[in-house]
C-alpha positions in Angstrom: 105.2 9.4 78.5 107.1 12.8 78.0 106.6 14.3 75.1 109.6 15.2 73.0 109.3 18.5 70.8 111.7 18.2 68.1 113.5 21.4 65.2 114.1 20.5 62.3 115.2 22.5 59.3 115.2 21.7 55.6 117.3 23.1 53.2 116.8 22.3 49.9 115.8 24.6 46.5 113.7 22.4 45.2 110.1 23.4 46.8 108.7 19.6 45.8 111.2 17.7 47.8 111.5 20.1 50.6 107.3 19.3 50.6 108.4 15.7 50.6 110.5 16.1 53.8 107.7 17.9 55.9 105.3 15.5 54.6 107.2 13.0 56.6 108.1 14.9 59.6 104.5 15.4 59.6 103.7 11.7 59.5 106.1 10.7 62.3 103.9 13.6 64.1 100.9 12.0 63.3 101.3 8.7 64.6 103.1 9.6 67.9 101.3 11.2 70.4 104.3 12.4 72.5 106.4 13.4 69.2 106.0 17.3 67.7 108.7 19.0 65.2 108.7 22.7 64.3 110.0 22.8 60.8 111.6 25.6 59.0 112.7 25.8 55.4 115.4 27.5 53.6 115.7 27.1 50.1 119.4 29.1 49.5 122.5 29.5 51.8 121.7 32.7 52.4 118.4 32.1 54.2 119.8 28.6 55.6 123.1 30.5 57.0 120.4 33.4 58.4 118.5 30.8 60.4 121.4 28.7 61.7 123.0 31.4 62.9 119.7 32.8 64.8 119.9 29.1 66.6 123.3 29.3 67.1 123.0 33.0 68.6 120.1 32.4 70.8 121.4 28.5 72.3 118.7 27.1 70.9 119.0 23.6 69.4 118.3 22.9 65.4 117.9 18.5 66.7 117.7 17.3 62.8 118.3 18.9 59.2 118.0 17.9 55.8 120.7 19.3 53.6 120.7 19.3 49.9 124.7 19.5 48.2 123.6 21.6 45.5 122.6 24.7 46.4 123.2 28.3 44.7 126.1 30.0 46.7 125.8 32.7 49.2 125.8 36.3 47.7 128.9 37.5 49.2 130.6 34.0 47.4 131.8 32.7 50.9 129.4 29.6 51.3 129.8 28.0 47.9 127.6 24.8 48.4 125.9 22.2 50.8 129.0 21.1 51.6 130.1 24.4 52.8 127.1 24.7 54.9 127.4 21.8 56.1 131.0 22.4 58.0 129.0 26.2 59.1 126.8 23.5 60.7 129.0 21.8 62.2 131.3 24.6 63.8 128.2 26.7 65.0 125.5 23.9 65.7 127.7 21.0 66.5 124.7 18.5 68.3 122.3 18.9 65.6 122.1 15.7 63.4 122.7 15.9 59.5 121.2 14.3 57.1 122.2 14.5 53.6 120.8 14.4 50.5 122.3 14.3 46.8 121.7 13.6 43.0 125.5 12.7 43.1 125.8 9.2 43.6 130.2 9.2 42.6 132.5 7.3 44.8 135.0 10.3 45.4 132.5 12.7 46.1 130.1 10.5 48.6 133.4 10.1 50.4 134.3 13.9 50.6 130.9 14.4 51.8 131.7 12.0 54.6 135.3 13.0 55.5 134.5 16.7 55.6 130.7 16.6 56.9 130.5 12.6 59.0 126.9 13.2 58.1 124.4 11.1 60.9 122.0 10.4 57.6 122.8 10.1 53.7 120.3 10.3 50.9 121.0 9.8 47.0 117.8 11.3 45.7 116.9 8.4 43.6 116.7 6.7 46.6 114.0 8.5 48.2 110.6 7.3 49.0 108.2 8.7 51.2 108.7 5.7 53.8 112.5 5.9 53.4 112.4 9.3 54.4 110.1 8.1 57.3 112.6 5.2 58.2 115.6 8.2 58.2 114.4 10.7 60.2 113.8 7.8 63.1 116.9 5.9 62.4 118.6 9.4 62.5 117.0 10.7 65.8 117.4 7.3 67.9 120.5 5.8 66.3 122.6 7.0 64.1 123.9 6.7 61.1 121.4 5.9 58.3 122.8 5.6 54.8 120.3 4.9 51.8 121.5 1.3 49.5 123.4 3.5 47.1 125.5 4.8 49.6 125.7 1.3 51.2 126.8 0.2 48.5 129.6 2.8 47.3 131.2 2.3 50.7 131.8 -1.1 50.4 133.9 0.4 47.3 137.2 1.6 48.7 138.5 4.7 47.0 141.3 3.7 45.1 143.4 7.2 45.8 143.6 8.4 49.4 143.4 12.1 48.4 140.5 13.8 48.6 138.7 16.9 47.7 138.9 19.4 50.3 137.7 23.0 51.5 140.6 24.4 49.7 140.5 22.2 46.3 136.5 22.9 46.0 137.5 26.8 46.2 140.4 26.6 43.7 137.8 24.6 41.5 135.2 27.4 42.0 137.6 30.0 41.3 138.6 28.6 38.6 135.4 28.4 36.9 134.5 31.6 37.3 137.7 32.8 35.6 139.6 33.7 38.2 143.3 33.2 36.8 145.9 31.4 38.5 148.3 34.7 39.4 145.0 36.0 41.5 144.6 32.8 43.5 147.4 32.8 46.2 145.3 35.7 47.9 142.3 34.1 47.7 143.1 30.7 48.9 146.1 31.7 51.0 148.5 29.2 48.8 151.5 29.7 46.8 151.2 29.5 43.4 153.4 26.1 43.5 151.3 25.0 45.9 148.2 25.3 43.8 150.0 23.9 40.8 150.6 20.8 42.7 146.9 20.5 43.8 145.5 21.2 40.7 147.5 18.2 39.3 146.8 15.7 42.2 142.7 16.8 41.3 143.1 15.9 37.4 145.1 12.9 38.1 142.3 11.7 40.8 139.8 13.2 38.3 141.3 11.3 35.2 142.3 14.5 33.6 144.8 14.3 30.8 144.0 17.8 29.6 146.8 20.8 30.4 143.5 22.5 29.9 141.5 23.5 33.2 138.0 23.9 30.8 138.2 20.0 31.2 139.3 19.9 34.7 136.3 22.2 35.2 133.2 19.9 33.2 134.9 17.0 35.1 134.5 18.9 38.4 130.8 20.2 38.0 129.4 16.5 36.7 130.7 14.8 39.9 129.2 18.0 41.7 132.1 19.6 43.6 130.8 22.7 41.7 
């Protein structure tokens, strides 16, 4: 039998689960003789952006990565999250397979992970044992998708609104947070201020936010993790 030399990257700023992850790429090694993986692991955006891009430059294929939503942003501010990196994967890297991984087990947000990312593997943390991970990386490399129970069960749960959080909302969020006022945002997100307005409501409303204050919109917005 051929042997099949696999990449994989994890991404992931936690150094004990990104240990958890090689541990069982290293099992799958271990008990196939015609299966290998060279892993690298990036614990920021930064570094993961660096390496992806390196791939990306050089045609190499990245076949599997684990990505992790929260993650500190990118120095220069333009990759804000996982999510974020996850559409860089995407656009540069498009045949690699993505598994996700998340503490953030709400309905809205599991869904704006799957409408902006269509992840081949998703992971609520809690989820996680060592022969879950096993079972994701070989569901994930020989037929996708693999979602873990919690995520099986939120998508039986249909969303109840059919707007979603996306690239655009998660920067005027982000913004917004950081204290950016409103007359300063047109340039950054390219919008009219009307058209912000009108976003920012459709967020609290989907949010549940009666507040005119934004300090609430903003709590609201970093518990379900779009910040």
């Amino acid at each position: 039998m051929n042997s099949k030399k696999y990449t994989a990257l994890i991404i992931d700023d936690h150094p004990l689960i990104s240990e958890a992850y090689k541990s069982a790429f290293n099992y799958i090694d271990q008990q196939n003789e015609d299966i290998s993986f060279e892993v690298h692991v990036a614990h920021n955006c930064d570094t993961a952006y660096q390496l992806i891009k390196e791939h990306a430059d050089a045609s190499k294929k990245v076949d599997i990565i684990f990505l992790d939503m929260r993650l500190p942003a990118s120095e220069d501010g333009k990759i804000l999250s996982g999510e974020d990196l996850g559409l860089k994967i995407n656009a540069m890297l498009p045949e690699s397979k993505i598994i996700v991984s998340t503490t953030f087990n709400d309905n809205y947000k599991v869904h704006s992970i799957l409408k902006n990312i269509n992840p081949d593997g998703f992971l609520v943390k809690n989820d996680i044992t060592p022969q879950e991970l096993i079972t994701a990386i070989q569901e994930v490399l020989n037929d996708p998708p693999y979602y873990s129970k919690t995520i099986t069960k939120l998508l039986r749960n249909q969303v109840v609104s059919d707007y979603l959080i996306d690239d655009v909302d998660r920067k005027i969020i982000h913004e917004l947070s950081i204290g950016t006022r409103m007359k300063d945002l047109p340039e950054l997100v390219h919008l009219s201020i009307t058209a912000i307005e009108k976003r920012k409501r459709q967020i609290k409303q989907m949010f549940g936010v009666t507040s005119p204050d934004d300090k609430d919109l903003i709590l609201i917005a970093r518990d379900k993790g779009f910040i």
